[in-house]
C-alpha positions in Angstrom: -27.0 -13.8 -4.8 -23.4 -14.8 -4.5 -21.7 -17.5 -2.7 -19.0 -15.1 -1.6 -18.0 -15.1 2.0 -19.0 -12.3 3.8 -15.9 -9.9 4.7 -15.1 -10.0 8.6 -12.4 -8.0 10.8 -9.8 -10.1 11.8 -6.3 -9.6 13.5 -3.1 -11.2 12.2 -0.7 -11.1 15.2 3.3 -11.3 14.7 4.4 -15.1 13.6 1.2 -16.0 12.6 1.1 -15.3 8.7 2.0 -17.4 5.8 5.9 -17.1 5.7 8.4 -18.3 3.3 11.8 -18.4 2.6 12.8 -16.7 -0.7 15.8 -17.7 -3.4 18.4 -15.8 -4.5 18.6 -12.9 -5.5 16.6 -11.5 -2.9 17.1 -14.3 0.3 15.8 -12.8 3.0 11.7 -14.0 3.5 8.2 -12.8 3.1 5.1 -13.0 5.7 1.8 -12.8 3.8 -0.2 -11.5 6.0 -3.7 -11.0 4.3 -4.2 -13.9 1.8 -6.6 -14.0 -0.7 -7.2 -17.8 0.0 -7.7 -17.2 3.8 -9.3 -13.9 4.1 -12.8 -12.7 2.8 -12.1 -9.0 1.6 -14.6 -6.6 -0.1 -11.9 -5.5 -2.1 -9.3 -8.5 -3.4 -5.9 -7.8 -2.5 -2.8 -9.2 -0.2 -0.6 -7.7 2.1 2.4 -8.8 4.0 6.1 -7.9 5.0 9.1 -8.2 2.9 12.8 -8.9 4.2 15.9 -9.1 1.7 19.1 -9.8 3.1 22.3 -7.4 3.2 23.8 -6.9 -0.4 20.8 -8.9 -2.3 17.9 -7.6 -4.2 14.2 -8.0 -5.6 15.0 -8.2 -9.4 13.5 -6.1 -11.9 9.9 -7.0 -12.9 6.3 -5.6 -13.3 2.5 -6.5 -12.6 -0.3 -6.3 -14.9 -3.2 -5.1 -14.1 -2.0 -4.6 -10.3 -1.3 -1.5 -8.1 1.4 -1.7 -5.5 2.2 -0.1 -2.2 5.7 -0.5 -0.5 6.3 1.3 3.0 9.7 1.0 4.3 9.5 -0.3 7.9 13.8 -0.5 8.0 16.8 -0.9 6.5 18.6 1.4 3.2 18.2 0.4 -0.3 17.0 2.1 -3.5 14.0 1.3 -5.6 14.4 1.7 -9.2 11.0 2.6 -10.8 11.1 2.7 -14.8 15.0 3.1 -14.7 14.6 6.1 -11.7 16.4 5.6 -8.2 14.9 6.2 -5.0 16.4 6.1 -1.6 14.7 3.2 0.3 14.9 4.2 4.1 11.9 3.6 7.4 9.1 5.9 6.2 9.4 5.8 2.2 6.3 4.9 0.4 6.4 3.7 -3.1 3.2 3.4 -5.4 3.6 1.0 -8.7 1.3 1.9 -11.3 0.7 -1.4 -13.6 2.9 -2.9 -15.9 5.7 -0.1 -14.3 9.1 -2.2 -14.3 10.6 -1.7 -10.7 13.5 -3.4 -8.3 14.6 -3.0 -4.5 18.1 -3.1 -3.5 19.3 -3.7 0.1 22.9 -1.3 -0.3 23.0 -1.3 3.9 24.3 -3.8 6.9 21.1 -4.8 7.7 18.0 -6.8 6.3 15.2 -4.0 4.1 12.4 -4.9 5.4 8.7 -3.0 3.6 5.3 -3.7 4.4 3.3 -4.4 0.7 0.0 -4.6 -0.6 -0.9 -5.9 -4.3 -4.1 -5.4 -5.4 -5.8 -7.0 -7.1 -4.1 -9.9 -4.7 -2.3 -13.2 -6.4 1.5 -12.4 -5.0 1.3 -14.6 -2.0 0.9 -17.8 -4.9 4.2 -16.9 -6.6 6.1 -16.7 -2.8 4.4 -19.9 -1.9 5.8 -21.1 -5.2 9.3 -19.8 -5.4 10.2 -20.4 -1.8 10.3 -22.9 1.8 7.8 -22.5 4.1 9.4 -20.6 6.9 8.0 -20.4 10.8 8.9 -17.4 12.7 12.0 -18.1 14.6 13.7 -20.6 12.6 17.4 -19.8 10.7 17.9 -18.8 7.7 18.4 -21.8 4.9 21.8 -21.8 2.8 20.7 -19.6 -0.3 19.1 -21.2 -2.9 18.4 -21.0 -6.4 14.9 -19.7 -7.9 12.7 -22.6 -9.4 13.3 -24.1 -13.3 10.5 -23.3 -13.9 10.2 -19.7 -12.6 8.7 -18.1 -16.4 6.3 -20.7 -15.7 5.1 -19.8 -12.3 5.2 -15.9 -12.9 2.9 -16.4 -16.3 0.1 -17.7 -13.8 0.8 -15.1 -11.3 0.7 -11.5 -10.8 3.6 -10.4 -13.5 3.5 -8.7 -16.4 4.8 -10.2 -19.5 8.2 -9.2 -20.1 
């Protein structure tokens, strides 16, 4: 037998995810909205929205062993995926095999904004860790700067060893 919760439906309505401000480069914030520390799932992974500002970006990196989705809710960018550009606009979906290095940039006026899911799960750790807790509604901080000790922090995460 296992202690494991048993895996229930749930509903995760607009402001009520995990949310945090994120450093340069990317500014902008994420919502995790299924958590692998909140949410009993059959399967172990997270999900949740992604905003970077005008002119920043999501800086090259990869995750080993995880898969990644990205949809494009809004916004124009390109995702480079193992050195390859693709448009970023509302409707593109992205799949990240492991260990595939891959980046986002926002080229337009307005925030990119994607819907992602990781699995297996662990990404919402490394927000929580880089960034401010954020509540729907509030301003944007002043950009700031990633952690000292961001190597650190990604090692016991979700990323692939450089």
């Amino acid at each position: 037998m296992t202690d494991q919760p048993t895996p229930q439906s749930f509903a995760v309505q607009a402001g009520e995810a995990e949310s945090y401000w994120q450093p340069v480069p990317a500014n902008g914030f994420v919502e995790v909205h299924v958590s692998c520390h909140r949410h009993a799932t059959v399967s172990p992974f997270e999900c949740g929205i992604q905003e970077v500002a005008p002119g920043c970006h999501v800086r090259e990196h990869a995750h080993d062993p995880h898969e990644e989705l990205i949809l494009v809710i809004d916004g124009e960018g390109t995702a480079i995926i193992e050195g390859e550009r693709h448009p970023m606009r509302a409707g593109t979906t992205l799949y990240l095999a492991p260990c595939q290095k891959h980046s986002f940039i926002n080229e337009g006026d307005a925030p990119l904004r994607f819907h992602w899911v990781l699995l297996p799960g662990g990404l919402g750790d490394f927000f929580a860790a880089i960034g401010r807790p954020r509540q729907a509604g509030d301003p944007a901080p002043a950009p700031f700067p990633r952690p000292h000790d961001v190597s650190r922090i990604e090692a016991e995460t979700v990323f692939a060893k450089p």
